[in-house]
C-alpha positions as CSV (number, residue, x, y, z in Angstrom):
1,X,282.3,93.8,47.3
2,X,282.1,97.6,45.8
3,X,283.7,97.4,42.5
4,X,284.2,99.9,39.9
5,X,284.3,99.3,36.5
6,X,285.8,100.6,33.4
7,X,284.7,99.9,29.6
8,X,281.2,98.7,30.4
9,X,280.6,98.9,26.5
10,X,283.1,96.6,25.3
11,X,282.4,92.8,24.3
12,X,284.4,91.0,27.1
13,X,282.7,93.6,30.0
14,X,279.4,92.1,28.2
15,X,279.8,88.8,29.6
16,X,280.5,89.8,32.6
17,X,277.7,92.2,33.2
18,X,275.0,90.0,32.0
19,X,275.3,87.7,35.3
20,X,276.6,89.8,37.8
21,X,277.0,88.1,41.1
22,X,274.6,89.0,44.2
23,X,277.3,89.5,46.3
24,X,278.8,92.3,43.9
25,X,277.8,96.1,44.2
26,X,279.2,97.4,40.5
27,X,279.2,101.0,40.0
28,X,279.6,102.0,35.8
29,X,282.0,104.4,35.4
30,X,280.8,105.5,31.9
31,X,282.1,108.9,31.6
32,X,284.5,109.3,28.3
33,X,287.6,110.6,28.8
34,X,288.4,112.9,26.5
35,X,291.7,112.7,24.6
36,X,293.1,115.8,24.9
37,X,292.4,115.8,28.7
38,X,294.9,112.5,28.9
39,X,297.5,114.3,27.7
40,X,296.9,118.0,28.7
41,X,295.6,117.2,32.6
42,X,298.0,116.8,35.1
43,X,297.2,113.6,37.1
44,X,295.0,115.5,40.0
45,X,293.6,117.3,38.0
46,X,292.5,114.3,35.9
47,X,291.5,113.0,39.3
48,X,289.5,115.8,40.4
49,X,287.6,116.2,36.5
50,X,286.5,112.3,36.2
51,X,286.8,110.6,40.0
52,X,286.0,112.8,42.6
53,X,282.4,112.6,41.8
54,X,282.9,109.2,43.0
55,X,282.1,109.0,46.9
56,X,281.9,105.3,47.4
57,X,284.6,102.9,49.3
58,X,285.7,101.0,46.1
59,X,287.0,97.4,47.5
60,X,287.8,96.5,43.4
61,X,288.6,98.2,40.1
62,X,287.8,96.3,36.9
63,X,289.2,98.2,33.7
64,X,288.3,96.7,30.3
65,X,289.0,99.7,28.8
66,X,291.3,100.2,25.5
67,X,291.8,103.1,23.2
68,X,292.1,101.9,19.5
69,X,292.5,104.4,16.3
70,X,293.5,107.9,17.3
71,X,294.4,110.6,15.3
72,X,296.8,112.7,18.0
73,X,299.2,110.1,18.7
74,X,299.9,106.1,18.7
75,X,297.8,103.6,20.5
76,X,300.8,102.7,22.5
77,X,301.0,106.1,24.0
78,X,297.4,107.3,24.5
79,X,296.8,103.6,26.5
80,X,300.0,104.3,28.7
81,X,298.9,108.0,29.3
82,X,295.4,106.9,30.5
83,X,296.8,103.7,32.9
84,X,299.5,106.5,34.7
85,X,296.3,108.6,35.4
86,X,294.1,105.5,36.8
87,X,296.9,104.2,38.6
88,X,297.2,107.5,40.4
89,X,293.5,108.0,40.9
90,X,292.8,104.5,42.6
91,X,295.7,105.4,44.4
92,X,294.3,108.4,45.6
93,X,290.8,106.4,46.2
94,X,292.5,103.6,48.3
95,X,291.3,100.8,46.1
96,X,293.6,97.9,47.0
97,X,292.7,95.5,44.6
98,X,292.8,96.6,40.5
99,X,292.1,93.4,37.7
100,X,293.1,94.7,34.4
101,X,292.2,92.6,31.2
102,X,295.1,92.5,28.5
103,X,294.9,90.2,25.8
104,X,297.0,87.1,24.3
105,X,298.5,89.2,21.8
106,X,300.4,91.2,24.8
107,X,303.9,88.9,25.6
108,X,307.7,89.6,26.1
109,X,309.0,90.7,22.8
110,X,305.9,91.5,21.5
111,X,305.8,93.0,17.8
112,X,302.4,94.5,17.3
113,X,301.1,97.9,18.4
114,X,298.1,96.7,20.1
115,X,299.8,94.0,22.4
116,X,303.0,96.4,22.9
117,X,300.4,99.1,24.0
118,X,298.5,96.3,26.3
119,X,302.2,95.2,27.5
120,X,303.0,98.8,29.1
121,X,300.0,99.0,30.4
122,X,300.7,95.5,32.3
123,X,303.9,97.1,33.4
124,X,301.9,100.2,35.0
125,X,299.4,98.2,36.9
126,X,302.1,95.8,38.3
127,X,302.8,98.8,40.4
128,X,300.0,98.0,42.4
129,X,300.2,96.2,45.8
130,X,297.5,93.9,44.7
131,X,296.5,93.5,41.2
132,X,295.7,90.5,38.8
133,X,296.4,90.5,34.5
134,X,294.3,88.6,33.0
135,X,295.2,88.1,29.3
136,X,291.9,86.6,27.3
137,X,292.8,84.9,23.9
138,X,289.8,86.1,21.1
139,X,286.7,85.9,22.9
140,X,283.9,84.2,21.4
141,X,280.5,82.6,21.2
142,X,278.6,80.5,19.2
143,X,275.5,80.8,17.5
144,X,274.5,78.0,16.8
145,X,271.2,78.4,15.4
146,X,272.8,80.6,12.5
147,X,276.1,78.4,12.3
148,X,278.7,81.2,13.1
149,X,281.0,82.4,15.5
150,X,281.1,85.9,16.6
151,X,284.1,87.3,18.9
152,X,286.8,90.2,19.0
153,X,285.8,93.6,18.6
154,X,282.2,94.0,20.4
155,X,281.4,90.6,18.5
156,X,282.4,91.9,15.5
157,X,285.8,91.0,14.7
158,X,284.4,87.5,13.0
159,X,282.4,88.8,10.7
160,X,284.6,89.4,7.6
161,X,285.7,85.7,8.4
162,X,282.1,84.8,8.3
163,X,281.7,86.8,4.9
164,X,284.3,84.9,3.1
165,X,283.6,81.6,4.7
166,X,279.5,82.2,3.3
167,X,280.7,83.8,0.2
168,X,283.9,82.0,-1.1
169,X,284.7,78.3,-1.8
170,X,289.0,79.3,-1.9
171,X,289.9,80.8,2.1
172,X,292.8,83.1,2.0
173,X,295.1,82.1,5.2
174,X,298.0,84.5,5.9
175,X,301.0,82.6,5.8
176,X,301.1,78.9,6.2
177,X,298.1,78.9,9.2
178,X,300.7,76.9,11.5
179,X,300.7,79.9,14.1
180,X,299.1,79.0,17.4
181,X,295.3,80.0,18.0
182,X,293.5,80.2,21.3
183,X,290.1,81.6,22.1
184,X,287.9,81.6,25.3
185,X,284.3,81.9,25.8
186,X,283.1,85.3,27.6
187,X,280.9,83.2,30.0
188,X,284.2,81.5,30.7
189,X,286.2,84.7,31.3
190,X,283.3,85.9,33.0
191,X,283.0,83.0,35.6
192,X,287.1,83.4,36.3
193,X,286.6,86.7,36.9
194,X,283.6,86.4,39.2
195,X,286.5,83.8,40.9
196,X,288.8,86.5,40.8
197,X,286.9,88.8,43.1
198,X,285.2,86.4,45.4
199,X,288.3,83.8,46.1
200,X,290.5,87.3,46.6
201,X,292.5,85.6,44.1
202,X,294.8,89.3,43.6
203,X,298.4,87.8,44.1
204,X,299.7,90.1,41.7
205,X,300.0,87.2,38.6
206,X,299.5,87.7,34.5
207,X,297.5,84.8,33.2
208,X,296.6,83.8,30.1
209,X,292.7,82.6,29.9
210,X,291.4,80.7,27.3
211,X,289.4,78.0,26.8
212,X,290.5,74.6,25.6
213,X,293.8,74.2,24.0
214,X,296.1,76.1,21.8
215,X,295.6,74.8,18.1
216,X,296.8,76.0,14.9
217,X,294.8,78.8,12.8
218,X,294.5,75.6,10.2
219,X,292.9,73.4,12.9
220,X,290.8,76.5,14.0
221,X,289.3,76.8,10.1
222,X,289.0,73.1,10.2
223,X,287.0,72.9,13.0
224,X,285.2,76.0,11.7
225,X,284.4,74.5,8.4
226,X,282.9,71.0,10.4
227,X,280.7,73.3,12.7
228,X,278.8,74.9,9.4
229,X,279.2,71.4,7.6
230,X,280.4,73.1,4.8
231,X,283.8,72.1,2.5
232,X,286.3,74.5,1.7
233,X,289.8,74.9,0.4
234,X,292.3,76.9,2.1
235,X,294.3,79.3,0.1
236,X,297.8,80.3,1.4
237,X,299.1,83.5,0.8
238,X,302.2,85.4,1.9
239,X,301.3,88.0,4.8
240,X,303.0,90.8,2.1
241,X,300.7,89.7,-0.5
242,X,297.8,89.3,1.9
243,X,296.9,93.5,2.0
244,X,296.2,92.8,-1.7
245,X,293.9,90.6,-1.6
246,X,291.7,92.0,1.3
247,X,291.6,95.0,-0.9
248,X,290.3,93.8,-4.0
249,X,288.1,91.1,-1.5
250,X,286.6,94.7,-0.2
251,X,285.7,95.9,-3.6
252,X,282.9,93.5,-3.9
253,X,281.9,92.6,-0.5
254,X,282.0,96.4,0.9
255,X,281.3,95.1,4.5
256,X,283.9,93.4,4.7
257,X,285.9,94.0,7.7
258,X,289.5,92.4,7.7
259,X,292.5,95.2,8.1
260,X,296.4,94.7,8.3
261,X,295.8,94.9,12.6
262,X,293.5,91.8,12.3
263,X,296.2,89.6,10.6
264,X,299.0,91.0,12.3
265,X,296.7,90.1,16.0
266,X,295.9,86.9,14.2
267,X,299.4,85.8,13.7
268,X,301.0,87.3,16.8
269,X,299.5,85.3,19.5
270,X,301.6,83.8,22.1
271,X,300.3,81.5,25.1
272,X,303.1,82.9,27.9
273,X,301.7,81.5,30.9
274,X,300.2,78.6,31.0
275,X,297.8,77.9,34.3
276,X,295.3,75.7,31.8
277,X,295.2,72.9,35.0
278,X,294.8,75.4,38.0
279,X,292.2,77.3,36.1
280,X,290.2,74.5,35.2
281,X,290.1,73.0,38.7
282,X,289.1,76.3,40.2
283,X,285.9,76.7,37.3
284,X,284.3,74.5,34.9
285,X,285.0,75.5,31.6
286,X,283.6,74.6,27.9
287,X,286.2,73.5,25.6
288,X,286.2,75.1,21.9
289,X,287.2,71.3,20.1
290,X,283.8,70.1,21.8
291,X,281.3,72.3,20.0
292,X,278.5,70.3,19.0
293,X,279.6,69.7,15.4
C-alpha cells in the first residue's frame, strides 16, 4: 500500500510512524504550505506548486495536518481553505482512499473554534468516494518511570497540568469537572489505523477512538492523583473566573502552559459515535482505568 502522509511532525502521526507496517510504502510529504499561497493560489495552481513533484501511484492519503494560531484569518477558515485544495489535488492524483484525523472536540453543534474548524473539514472530505474520520479523544502516554502523563499538543498539552499537580496542594477545575473525558493511547490509534489501511476498512464512517471509557474530568484527576500516589484537593471555579486565575498561576510558574482554548477543548468534548465494541473486537486495546496504579 503507497500512502501519502500529511503532518509527519505532529504527536498523533508520531505513533504511527514509529512502527510502521512492512506492508506500507509511506512517502512524507513535509513541504510547508505557505499561508498566503492557501488563499492566493487557485486550486491547480496549488496543485502544480506542492503535488506535482509527486510521481508515485498513491493507493492512501493520511492527513494529520492542522493549522492552529494564525494571524491572517481564523483557524476555521485557513483549515477549510487547505482541505478544498487537498481534496482537489488527490482528486487530480486519483487517490481513492483519504483517512483524515479530527478530534473528539469536532461534533454536531459544536461550540469551539478548533472542533468547528475540524467539523468543516469532515464535511470536505465526506466528499470523497472513499474516505474514513477518525476522531481521537486527547492522546496520551504514560511515563511511568517519572509518574506523569503527557498527551495533546506534540505531548505537550499536559504539562501545565503536570505543573500544578507537582507544584500545588489546591487543583483549580473549570466548572464542576462533571463534563465527560476520553483519551486514547497513540499506540492504540496507531494499531486502528494500521487496521484501517490493511482491512480496507474506508466505508466512508466518522468514528470516535478512544481508549477505555468515557469518565468525568473529576474521575480523570482522581485517577490522576492515584497514579502519582499523591493527595490533593480540587478546587472548583467558574469557567469566567478561571482566565484569572491561570493568569496570576502564570506569574509565578512562567512555564506554565494552560490558555482559554485548553479549557474551552477540555470542557467541549462530546463522544458522538460510539463503535467502543466493534473497535475493540477488531484490535486489542489498553484501557486508561487499568494503569498500573
Amino acid at each position: 500500500m503507497k500512502i501519502l502522509l500529511f503532518g509527519s511532525n505532529t504527536y498523533p502521526a508520531n505513533f504511527f510512524l514509529k512502527n510502521i507496517n512492512k506492508s506500507f510504502e509511506v512517502t512524507i510529504c513535509d513541504q510547508k504550505f505557505e499561508h498566503t499561497d492557501i488563499f492566493d493560489l487557485n486550486n491547480d495552481l496549488f496543485y502544480k506548486k506542492y503535488f506535482l513533484s509527486f510521481d508515485e501511484d498513491f493507493e492512501c492519503s493520511l492527513n494529520f495536518i492542522h493549522i492552529h494560531n494564525v494571524s491572517i484569518c481564523s483557524e476555521i477558515e485557513i483549515n477549510k481553505k487547505l482541505s478544498e485544495k487537498m481534496f482537489f489535488s488527490f482528486n487530480k492524483m486519483k487517490i481513492k482512499k483519504n483517512i483524515y484525523i479530527s478530534s473528539v472536540n469536532s461534533y454536531t453543534d459544536t461550540k469551539t473554534e478548533y472542533g468547528r474548524s475540524k467539523m468543516t473539514c469532515e464535511e470536505i472530505y465526506k466528499s470523497f468516494e472513499r474516505f474514513i474520520i477518525i476522531r481521537p479523544s486527547t492522546i496520551i502516554e504514560i511515563d511511568y518511570e517519572k509518574k506523569i502523563i503527557r498527551g495533546g499538543k506534540k505531548g505537550k498539552s499536559f504539562n501545565g497540568l503536570n505543573t500544578i499537580i507537582s507544584k500545588f496542594f489546591i487543583i483549580p477545575v473549570p466548572g464542576f469537572g462533571k463534563y465527560s473525558q476520553t483519551v486514547c493511547f497513540g499506540s492504540d490509534l496507531a494499531k486502528f489505523i494500521d487496521y484501517t489501511i490493511v482491512n480496507n476498512y474506508f466505508n466512508n464512517k466518522v468514528i470516535n477512538f478512544y481508549t477505555g471509557e468515557a469518565i468525568s474530568y473529576n474521575k480523570f484527576l482522581d485517577i490522576y492523583f492515584n497514579f502519582k500516589k499523591i493527595k490533593r484537593i480540587k478546587f472548583y471555579i467558574p469557567k469566567v473566573l478561571i482566565t484569572a486565575t491561570l493568569k496570576f498561576l502564570k506569574m509565578i510558574f512562567k512555564e506554565l502552559n494552560i490558555s482559554n482554548k485548553n479549557i474551552d477543548n477540555l470542557s467541549n468534548q462530546k463522544i458522538e459515535f460510539d463503535f467502543t465494541d466493534e473497535i475493540k473486537k477488531k484490535i486489542k486495546l489498553k484501557k486508561f482505568n487499568d494503569i498500573n496504579l
